[in-house]
ZADO-1210 file (C-alpha; in nm, 4 decimals, padded with zeros to 6 digits):
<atoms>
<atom x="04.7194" y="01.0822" z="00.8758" code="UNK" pos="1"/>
<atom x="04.7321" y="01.4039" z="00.6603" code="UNK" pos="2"/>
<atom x="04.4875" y="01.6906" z="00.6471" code="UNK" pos="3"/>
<atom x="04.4154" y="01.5652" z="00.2387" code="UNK" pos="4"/>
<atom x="04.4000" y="01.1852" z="00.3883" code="UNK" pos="5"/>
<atom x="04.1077" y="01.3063" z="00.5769" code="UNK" pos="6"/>
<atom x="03.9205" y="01.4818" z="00.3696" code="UNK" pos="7"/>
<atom x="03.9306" y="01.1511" z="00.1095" code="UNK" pos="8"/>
<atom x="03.7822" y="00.9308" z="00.4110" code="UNK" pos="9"/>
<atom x="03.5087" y="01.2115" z="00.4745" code="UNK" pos="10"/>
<atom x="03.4211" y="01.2926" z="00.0665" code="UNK" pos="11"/>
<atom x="03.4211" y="00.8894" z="00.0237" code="UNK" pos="12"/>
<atom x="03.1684" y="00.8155" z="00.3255" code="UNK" pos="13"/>
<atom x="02.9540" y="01.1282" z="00.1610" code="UNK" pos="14"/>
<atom x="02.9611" y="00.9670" z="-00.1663" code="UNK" pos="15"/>
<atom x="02.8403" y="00.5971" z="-00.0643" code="UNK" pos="16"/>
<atom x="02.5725" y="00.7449" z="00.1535" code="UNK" pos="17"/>
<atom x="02.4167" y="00.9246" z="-00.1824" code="UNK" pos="18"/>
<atom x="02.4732" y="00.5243" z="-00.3202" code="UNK" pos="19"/>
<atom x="02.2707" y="00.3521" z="-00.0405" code="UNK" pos="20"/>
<atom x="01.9170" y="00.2966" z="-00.1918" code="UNK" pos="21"/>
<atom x="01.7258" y="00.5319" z="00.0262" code="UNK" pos="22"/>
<atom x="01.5520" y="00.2314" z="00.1250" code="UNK" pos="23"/>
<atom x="01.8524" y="00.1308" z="00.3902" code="UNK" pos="24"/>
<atom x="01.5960" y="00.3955" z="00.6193" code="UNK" pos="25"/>
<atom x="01.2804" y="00.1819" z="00.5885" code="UNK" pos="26"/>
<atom x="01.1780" y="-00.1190" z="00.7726" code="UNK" pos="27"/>
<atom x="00.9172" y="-00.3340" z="00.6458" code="UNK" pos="28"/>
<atom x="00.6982" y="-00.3679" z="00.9671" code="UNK" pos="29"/>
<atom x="00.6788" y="00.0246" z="00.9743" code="UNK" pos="30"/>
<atom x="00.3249" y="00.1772" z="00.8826" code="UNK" pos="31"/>
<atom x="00.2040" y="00.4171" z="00.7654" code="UNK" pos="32"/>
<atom x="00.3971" y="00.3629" z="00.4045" code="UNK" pos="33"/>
<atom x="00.3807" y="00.3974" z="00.0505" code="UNK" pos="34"/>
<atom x="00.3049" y="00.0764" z="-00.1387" code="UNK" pos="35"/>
<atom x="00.3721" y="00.0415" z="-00.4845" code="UNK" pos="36"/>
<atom x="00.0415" y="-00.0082" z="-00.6487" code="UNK" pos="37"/>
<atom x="00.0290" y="-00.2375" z="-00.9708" code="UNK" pos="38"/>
<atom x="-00.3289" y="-00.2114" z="-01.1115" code="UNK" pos="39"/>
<atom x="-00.3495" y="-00.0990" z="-01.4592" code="UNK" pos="40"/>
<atom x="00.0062" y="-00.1152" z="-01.5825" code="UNK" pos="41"/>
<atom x="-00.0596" y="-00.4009" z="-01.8184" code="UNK" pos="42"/>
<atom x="00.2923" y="-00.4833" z="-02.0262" code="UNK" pos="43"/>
<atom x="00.4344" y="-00.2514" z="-01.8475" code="UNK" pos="44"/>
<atom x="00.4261" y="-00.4147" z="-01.5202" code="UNK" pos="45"/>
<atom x="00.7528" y="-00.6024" z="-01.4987" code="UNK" pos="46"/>
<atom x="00.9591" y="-00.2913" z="-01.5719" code="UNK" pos="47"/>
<atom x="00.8019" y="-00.0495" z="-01.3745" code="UNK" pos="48"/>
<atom x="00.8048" y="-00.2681" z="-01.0554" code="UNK" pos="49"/>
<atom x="01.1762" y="-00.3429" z="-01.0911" code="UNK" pos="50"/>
<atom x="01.2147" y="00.0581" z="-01.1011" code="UNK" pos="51"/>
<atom x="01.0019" y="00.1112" z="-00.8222" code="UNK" pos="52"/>
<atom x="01.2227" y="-00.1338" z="-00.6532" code="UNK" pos="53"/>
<atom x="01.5207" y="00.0331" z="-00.7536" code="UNK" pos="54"/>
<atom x="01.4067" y="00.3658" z="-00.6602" code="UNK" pos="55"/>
<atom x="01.3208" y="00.2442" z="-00.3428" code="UNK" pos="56"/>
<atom x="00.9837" y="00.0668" z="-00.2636" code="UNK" pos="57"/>
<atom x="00.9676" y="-00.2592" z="-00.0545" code="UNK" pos="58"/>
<atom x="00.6257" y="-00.2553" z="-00.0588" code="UNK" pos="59"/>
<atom x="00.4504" y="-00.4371" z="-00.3666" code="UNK" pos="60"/>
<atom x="00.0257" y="-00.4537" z="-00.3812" code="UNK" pos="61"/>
<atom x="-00.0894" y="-00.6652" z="-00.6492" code="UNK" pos="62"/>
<atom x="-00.4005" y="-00.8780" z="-00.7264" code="UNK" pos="63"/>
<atom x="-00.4705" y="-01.2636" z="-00.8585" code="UNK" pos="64"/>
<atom x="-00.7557" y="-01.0604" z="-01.0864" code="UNK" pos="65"/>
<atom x="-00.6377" y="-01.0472" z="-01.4586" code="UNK" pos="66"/>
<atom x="-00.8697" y="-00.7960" z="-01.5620" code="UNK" pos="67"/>
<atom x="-00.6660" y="-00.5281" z="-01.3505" code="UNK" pos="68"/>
<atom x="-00.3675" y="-00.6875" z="-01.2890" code="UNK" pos="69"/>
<atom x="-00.0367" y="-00.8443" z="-01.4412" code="UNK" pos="70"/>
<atom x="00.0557" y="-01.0390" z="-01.1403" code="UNK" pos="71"/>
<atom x="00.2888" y="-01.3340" z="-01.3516" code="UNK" pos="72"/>
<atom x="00.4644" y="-00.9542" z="-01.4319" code="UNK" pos="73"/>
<atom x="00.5021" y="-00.8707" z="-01.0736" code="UNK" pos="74"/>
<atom x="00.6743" y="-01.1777" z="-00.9984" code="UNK" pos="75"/>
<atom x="00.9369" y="-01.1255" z="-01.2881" code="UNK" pos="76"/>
<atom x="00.9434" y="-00.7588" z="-01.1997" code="UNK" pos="77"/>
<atom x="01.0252" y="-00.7644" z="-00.8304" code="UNK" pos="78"/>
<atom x="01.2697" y="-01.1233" z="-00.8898" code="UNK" pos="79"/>
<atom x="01.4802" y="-00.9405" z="-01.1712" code="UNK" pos="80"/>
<atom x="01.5036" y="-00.6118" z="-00.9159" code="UNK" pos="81"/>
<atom x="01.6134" y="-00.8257" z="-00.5973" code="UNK" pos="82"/>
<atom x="01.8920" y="-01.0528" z="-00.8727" code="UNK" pos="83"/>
<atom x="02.0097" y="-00.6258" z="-00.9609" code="UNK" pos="84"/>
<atom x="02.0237" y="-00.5330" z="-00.5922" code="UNK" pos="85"/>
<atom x="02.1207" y="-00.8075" z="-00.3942" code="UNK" pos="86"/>
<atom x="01.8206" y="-00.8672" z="-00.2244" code="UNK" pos="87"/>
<atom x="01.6328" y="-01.1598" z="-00.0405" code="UNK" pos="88"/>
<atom x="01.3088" y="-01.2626" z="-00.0833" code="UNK" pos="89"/>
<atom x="01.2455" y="-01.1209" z="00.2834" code="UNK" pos="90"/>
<atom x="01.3842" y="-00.7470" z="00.2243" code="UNK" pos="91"/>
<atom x="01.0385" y="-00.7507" z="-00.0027" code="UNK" pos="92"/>
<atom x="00.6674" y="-00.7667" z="00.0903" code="UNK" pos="93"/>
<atom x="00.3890" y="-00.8511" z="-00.1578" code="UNK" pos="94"/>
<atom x="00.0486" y="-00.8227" z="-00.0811" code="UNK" pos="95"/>
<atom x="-00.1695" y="-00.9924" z="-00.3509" code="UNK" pos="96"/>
<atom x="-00.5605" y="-01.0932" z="-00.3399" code="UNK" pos="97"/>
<atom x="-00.7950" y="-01.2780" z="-00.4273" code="UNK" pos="98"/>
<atom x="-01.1072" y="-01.1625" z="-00.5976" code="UNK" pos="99"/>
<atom x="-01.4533" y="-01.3459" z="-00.6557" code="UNK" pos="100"/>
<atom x="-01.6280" y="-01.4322" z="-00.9578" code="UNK" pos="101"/>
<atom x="-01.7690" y="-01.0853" z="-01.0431" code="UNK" pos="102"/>
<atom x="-01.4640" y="-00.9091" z="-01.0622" code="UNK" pos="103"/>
<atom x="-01.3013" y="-01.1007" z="-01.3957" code="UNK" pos="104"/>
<atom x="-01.3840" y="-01.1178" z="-01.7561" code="UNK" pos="105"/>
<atom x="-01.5772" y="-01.3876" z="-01.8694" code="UNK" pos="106"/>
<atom x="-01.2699" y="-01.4502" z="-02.0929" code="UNK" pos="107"/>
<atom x="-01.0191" y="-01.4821" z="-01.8148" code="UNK" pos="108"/>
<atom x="-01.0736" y="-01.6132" z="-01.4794" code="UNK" pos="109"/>
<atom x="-00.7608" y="-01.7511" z="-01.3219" code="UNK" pos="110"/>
<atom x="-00.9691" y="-02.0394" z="-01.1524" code="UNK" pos="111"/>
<atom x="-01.2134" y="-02.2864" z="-01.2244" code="UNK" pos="112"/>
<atom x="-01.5659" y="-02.0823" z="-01.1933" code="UNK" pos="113"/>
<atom x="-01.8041" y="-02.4490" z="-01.1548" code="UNK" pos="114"/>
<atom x="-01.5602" y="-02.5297" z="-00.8673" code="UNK" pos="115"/>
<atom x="-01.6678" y="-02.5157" z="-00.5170" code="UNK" pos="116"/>
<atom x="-01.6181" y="-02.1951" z="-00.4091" code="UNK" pos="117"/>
<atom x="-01.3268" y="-02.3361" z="-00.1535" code="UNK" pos="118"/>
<atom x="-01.1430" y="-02.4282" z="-00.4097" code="UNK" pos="119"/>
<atom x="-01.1723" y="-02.1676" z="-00.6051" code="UNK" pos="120"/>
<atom x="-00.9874" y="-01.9658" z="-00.3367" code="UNK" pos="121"/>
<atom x="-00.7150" y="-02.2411" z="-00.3033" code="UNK" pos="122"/>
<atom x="-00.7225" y="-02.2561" z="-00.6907" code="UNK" pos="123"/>
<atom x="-00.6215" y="-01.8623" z="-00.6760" code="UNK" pos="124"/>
<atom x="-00.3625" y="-01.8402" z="-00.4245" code="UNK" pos="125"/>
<atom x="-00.1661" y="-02.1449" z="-00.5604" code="UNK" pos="126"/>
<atom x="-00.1773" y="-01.9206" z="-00.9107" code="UNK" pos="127"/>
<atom x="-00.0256" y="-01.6110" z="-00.6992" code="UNK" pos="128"/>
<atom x="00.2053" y="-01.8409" z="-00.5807" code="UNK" pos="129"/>
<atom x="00.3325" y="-01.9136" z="-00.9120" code="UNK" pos="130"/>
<atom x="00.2945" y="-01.6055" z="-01.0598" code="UNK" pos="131"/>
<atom x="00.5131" y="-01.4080" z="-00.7482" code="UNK" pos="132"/>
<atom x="00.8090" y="-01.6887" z="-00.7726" code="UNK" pos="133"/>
<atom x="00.7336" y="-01.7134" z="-00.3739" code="UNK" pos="134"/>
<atom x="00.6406" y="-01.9719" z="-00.1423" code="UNK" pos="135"/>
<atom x="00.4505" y="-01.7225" z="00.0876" code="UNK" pos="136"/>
<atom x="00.2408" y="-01.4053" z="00.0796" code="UNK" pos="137"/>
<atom x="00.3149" y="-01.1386" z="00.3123" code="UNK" pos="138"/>
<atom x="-00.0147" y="-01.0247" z="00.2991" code="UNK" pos="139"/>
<atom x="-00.3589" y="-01.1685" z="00.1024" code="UNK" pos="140"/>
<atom x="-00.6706" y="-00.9363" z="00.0892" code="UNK" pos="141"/>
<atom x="-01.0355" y="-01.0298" z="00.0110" code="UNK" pos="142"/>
<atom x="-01.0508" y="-00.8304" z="-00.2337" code="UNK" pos="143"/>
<atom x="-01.4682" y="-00.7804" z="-00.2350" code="UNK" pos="144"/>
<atom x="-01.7583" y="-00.8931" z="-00.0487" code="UNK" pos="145"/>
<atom x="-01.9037" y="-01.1531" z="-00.1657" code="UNK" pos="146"/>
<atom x="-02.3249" y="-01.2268" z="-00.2081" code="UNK" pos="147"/>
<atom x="-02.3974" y="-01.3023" z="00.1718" code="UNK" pos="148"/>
<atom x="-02.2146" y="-01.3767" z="00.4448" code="UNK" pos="149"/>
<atom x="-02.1875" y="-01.7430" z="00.4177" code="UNK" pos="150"/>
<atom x="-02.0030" y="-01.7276" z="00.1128" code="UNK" pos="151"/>
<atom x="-01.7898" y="-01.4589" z="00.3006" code="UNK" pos="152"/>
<atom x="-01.7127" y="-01.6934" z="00.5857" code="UNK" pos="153"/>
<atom x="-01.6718" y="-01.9702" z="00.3232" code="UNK" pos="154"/>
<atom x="-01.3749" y="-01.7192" z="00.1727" code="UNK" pos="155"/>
<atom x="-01.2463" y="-01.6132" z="00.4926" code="UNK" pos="156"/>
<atom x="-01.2004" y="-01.9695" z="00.6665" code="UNK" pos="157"/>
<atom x="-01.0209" y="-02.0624" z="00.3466" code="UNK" pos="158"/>
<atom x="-00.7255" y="-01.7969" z="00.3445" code="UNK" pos="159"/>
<atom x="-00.7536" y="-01.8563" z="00.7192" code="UNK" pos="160"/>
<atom x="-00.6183" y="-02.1980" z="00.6400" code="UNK" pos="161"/>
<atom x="-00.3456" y="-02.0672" z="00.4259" code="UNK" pos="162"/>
<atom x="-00.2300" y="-01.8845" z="00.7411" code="UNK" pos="163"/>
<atom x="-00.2134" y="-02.2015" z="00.9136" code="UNK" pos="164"/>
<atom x="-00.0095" y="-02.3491" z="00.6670" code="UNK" pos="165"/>
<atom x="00.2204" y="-02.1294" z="00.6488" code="UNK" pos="166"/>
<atom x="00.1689" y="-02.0184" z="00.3141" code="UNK" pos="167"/>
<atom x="00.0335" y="-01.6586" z="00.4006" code="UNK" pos="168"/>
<atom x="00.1432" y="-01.4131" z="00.6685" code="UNK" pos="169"/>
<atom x="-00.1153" y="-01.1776" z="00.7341" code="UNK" pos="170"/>
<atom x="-00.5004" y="-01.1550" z="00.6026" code="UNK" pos="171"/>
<atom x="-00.6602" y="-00.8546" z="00.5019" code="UNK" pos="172"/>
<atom x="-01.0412" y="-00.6827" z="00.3465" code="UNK" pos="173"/>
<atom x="-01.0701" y="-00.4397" z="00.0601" code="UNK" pos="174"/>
<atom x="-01.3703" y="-00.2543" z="-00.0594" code="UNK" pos="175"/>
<atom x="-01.5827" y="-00.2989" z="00.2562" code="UNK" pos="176"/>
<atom x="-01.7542" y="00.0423" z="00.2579" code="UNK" pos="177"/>
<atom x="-01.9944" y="00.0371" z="00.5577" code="UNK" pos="178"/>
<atom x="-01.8546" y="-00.0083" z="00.9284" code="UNK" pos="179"/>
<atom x="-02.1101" y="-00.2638" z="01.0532" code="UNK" pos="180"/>
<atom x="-01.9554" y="-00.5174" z="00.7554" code="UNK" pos="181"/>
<atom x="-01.5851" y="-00.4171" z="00.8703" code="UNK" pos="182"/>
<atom x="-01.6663" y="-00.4664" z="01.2708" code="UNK" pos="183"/>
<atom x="-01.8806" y="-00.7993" z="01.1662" code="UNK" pos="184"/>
<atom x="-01.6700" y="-00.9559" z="00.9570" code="UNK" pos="185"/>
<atom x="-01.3595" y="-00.8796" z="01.2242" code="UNK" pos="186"/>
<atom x="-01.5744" y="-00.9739" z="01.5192" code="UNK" pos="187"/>
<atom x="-01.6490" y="-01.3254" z="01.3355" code="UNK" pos="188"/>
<atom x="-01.3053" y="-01.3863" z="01.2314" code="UNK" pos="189"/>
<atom x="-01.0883" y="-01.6331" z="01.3674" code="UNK" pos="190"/>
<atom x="-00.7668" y="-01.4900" z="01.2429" code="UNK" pos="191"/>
<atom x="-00.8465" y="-01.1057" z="01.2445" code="UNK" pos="192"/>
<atom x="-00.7635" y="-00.9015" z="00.9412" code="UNK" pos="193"/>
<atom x="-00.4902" y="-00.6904" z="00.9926" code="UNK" pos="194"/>
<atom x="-00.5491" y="-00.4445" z="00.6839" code="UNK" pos="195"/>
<atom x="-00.8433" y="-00.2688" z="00.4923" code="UNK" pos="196"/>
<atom x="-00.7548" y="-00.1627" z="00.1110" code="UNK" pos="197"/>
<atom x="-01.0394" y="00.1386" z="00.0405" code="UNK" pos="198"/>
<atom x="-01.0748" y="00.3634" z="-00.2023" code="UNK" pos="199"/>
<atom x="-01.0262" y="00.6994" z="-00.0043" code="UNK" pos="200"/>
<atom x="-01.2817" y="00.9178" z="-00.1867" code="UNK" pos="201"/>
<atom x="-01.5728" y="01.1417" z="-00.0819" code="UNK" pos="202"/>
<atom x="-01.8594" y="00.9328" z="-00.1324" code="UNK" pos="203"/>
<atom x="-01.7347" y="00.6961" z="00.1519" code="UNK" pos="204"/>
<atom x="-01.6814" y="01.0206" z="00.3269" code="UNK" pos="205"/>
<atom x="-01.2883" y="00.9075" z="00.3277" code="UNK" pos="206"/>
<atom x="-01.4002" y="00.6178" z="00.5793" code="UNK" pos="207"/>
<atom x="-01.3702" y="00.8188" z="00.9216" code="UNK" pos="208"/>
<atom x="-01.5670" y="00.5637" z="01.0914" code="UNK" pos="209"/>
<atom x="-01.3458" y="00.2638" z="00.9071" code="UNK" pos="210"/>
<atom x="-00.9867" y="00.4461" z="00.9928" code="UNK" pos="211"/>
<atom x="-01.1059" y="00.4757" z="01.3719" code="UNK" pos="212"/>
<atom x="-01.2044" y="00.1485" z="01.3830" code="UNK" pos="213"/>
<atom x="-00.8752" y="00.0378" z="01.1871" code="UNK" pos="214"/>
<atom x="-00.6516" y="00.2878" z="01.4334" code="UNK" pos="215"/>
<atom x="-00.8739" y="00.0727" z="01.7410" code="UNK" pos="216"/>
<atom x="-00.7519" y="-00.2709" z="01.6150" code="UNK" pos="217"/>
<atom x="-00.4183" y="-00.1815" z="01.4922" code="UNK" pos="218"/>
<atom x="-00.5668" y="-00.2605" z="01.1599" code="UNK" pos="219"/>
<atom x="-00.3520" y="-00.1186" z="00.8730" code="UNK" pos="220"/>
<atom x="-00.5752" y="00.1048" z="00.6319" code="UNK" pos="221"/>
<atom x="-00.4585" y="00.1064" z="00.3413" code="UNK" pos="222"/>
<atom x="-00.5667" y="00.4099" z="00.0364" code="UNK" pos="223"/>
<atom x="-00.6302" y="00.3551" z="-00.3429" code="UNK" pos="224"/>
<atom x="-00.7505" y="00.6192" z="-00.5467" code="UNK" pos="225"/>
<atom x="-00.5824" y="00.8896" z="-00.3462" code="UNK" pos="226"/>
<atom x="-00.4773" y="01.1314" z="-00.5992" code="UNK" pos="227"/>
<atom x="-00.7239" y="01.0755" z="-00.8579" code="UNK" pos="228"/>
<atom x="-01.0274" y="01.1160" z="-00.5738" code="UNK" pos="229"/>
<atom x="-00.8713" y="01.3965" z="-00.4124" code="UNK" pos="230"/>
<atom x="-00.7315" y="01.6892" z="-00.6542" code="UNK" pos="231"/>
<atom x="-00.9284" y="01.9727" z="-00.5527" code="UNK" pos="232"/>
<atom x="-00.8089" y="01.8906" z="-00.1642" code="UNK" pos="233"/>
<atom x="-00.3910" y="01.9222" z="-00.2979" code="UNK" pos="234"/>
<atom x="-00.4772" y="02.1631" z="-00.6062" code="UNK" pos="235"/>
<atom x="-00.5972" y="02.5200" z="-00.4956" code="UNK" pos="236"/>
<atom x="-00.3645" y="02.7926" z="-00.4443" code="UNK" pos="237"/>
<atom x="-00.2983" y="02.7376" z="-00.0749" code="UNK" pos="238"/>
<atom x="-00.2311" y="02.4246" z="-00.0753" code="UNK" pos="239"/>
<atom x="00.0515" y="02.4692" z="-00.3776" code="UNK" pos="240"/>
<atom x="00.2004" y="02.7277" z="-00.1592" code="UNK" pos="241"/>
<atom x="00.2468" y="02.4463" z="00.1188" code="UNK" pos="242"/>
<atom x="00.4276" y="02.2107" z="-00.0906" code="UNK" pos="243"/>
<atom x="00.6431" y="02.4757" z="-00.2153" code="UNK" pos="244"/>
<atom x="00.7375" y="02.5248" z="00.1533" code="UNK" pos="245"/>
<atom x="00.7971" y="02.2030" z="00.2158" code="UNK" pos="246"/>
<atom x="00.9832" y="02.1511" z="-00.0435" code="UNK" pos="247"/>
<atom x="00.7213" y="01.8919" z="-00.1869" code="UNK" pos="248"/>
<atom x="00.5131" y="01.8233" z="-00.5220" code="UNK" pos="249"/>
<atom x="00.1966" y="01.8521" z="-00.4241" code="UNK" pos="250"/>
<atom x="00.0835" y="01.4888" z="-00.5254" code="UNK" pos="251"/>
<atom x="00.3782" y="01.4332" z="-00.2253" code="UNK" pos="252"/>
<atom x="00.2446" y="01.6655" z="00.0301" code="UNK" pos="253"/>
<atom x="-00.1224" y="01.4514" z="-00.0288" code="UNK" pos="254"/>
<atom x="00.1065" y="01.1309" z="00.0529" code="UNK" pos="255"/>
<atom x="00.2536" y="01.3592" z="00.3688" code="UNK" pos="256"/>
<atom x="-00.1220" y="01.4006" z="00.4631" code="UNK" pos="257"/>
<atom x="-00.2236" y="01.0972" z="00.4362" code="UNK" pos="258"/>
<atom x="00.0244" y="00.9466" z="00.6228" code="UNK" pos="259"/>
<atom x="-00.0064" y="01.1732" z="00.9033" code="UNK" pos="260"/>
<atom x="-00.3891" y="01.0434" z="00.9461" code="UNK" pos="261"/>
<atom x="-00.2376" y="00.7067" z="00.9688" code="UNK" pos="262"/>
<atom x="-00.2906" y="00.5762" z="00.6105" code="UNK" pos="263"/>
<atom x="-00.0691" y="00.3997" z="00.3957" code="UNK" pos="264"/>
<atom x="-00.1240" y="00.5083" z="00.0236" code="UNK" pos="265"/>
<atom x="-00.0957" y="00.3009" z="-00.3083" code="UNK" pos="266"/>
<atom x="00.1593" y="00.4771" z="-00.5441" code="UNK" pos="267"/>
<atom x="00.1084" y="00.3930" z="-00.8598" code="UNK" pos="268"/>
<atom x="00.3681" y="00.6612" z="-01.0231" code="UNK" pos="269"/>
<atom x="00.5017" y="00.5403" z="-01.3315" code="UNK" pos="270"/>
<atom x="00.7404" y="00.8324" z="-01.3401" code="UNK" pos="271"/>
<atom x="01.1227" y="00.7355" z="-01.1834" code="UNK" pos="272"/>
<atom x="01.1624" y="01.1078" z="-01.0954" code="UNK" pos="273"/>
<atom x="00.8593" y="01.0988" z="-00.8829" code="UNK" pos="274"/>
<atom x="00.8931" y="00.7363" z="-00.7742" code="UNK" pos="275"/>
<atom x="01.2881" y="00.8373" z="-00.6243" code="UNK" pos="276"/>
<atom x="01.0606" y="01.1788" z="-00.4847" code="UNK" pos="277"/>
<atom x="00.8025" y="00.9997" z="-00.3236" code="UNK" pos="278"/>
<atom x="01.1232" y="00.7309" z="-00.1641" code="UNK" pos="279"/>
<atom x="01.2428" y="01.0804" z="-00.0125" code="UNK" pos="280"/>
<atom x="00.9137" y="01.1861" z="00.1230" code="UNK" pos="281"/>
<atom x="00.9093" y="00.8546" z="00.3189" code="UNK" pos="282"/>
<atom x="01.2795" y="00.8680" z="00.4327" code="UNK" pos="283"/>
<atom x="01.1739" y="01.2574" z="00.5434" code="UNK" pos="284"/>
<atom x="00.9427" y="01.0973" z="00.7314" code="UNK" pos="285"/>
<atom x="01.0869" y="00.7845" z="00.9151" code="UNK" pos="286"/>
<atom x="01.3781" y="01.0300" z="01.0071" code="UNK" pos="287"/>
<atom x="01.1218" y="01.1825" z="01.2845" code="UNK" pos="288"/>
<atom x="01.0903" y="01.5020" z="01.0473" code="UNK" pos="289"/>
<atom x="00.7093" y="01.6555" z="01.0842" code="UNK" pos="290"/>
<atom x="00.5885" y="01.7655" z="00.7945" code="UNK" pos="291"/>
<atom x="00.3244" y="01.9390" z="00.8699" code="UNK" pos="292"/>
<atom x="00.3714" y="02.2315" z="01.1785" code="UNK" pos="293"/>
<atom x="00.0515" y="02.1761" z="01.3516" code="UNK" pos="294"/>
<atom x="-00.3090" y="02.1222" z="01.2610" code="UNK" pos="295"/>
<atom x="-00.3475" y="02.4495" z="01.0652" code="UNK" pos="296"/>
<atom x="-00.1074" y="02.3452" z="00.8659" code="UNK" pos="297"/>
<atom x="-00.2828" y="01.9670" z="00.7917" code="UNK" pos="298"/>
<atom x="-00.6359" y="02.1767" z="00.7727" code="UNK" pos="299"/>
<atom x="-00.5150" y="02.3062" z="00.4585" code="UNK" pos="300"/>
<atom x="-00.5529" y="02.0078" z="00.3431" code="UNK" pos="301"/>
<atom x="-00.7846" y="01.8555" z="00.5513" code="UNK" pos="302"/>
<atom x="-01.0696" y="02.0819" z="00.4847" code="UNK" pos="303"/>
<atom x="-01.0632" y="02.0930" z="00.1269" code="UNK" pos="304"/>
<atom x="-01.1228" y="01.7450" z="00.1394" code="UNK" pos="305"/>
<atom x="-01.5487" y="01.7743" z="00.1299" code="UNK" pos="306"/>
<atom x="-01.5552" y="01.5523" z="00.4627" code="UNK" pos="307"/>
<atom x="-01.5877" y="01.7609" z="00.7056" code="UNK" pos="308"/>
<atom x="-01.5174" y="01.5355" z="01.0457" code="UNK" pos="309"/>
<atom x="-01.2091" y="01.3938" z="00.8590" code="UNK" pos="310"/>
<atom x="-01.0042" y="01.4557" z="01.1441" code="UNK" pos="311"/>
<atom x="-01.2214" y="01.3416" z="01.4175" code="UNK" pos="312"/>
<atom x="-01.0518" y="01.0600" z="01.5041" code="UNK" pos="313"/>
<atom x="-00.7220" y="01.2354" z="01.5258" code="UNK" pos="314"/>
<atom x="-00.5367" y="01.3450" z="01.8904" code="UNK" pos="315"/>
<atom x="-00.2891" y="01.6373" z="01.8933" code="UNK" pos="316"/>
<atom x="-00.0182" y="01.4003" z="01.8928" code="UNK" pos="317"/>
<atom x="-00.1574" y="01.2487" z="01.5476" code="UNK" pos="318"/>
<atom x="-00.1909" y="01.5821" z="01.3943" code="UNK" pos="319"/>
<atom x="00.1154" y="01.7124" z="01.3716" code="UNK" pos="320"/>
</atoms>
C-alpha cells in the first residue's frame, strides 16, 4: 500500500468521525444529562425537537398538559427525526407527565374533569400514548401534588399500574418542594420514583436537602429553570473568565456545574448552534474530561449561587 493510499484511509476515517452524530458517545442509562426540554415552544415544537434530535439529544421531557405543552408535536417531532436518522424507537427516551386538574385551562383539559380521578390518569396517559406515536413511556412524572395525600396515593397507585402493564418504564415526582413530601411520598410508594423534576432556583434554596436525598436513593434529579433562575451565579466577571478557559459559553459552563452536582438539566435552547454546543459539552464530559479543576474552580460558581450550603452534600470525588 502506498504512502498516498494511506493517508486516504486516515483523512477518510477523520472525515466520518466529524459525520457520526456526536450522540454515538452517549448512552441512554447515563445520568447526569441534558434533556431536551419542550415547554413553551408552541408551533414550534415539532421542528425544534427533530433539530435537537439531529444535533444530538436522546433525551426528550414533555408533558400531557396543553397549556405548556405541544406533546401531539413531540411525537411528530422526534418520529420525523428517528425516519431522517435511522433510528429506533429505543435509541430515544421520552419522559412525559401527567398533570392534575389545576394545572390546565378551563378551555383545554386533555381528560374528562367529572371522571373519577383514576381515570382521569388512565384517560391522560392513553392521550400521551397517542400523541408520542409509542406504546411505552420511558419515564412518567407526577407532575404536581395534588390536594391531600389520598388523592396523591390515588395518582400514584394508578401510574403504578401502568408500570405493571408494561406501558411505562420508570415513575417519577416534579414540583415537590419540601423534603418531608419527597421522603413520604417515596417511603409510601410501592414502585419508588426514580426521578424528581424541580425548578432549581433560590427560593427552594436549589433543593440541597432534595438532591441528597435523591443522590441517597439513586433518584435522578432532574433541573428546570436553570438558566433563567440562575444568571447572576454564570454572569459576573469571574465566572465569564471561566468559560472562556474552558472553552465554554457560559450558559454551558452552568450545564458543566450542574452536572458535576449530579443534576441533569432541561435544555430548552431553540438555537442549533447552541443545541450542537451543548451536544459537545456532554460528549466533553462522558469522555472522562473534568471540567472543572477542583472545588475552587466549581466555587466560582457555586457561591454566587445565594445558597450558601449548596455543596454540602458533595465529597471530593463529586467536586471535581
Amino acid at each position: 500500500m502506498t504512502s498516498s493510499s494511506i493517508l486516504h484511509i486516515i483523512c477518510m476515517g477523520a472525515l466520518l468521525c466529524c459525520l457520526l452524530p456526536s450522540s454515538y458517545a452517549l448512552v441512554l442509562k447515563d445520568r447526569p444529562i441534558l434533556k431536551y426540554g419542550t415547554a413553551w415552544k408552541k408551533e414550534e415544537t415539532s421542528s425544534l425537537v427533530h433539530q435537537a434530535i439531529k444535533a444530538g439529544f436522546r433525551h426528550i421531557d414533555t408533558a400531557c398538559q396543553p397549556r405548556h405543552y405541544r406533546e401531539d408535536l413531540v411525537g411528530e417531532g422526534w418520529k420525523a427525526a428517528a425516519k431522517e436518522l435511522n433510528l429506533e424507537r429505543k435509541d430515544l427516551w421520552l419522559q412525559t407527565k401527567f398533570s392534575g386538574l389545576g394545572a390546565h385551562s378551563e378551555d383545554n383539559i386533555p381528560y374528562d374533569k367529572d371522571a373519577p380521578l383514576e381515570t382521569r390518569v388512565r384517560q391522560s396517559l392513553a392521550k400521551s400514548l397517542h400523541h408520542l406515536q409509542t406504546d411505552y413511556i420511558d419515564s412518567w412524572i407526577m407532575h404536581g401534588p395534588e390536594n391531600n395525600w389520598d388523592d396523591h396515593f390515588k395518582v400514584w397507585r394508578t401510574i403504578e399500574e401502568a408500570v405493571d402493564e408494561g406501558k411505562v418504564l420508570q415513575l417519577g415526582l416534579s414540583n415537590f418542594y419540601r423534603l418531608e413530601d419527597v421522603v413520604w411520598a417515596y417511603d409510601h410508594a410501592r414502585i419508588k420514583p426514580k426521578v424528581v423534576q424541580n425548578r432549581f432556583y433560590l427560593d427552594s434554596g436549589h433543593d440541597v436537602e432534595i438532591r441528597a436525598f435523591c443522590k441517597e436513593k439513586d433518584i435522578e434529579y432532574q433541573s428546570f429553570w436553570t438558566l433563567t433562575a440562575n444568571r447572576d451565579a454564570y454572569l459576573h466577571p469571574e465566572a465569564l473568565e471561566l468559560a472562556k478557559e474552558k472553552g465554554l459559553s457560559p450558559e454551558g459552563l452552568f450545564y458543566a456545574f450542574c452536572m458535576a452536582l449530579g443534576i441533569s438539566p432541561m435544555d430548552g435552547s431553540t438555537d442549533e448552534v447552541h443545541m450542537k454546543e451543548d451536544i459537545a459539552l456532554m460528549n466533553r464530559i462522558r469522555s472522562g474530561e473534568k471540567i472543572f479543576a477542583d472545588s475552587n474552580e466549581m466555587g466560582i460558581i457555586g457561591n454566587a449561587l445565594g445558597t450558601t450550603n449548596w455543596n454540602t452534600i458533595l465529597d471530593e470525588e463529586d467536586e471535581l
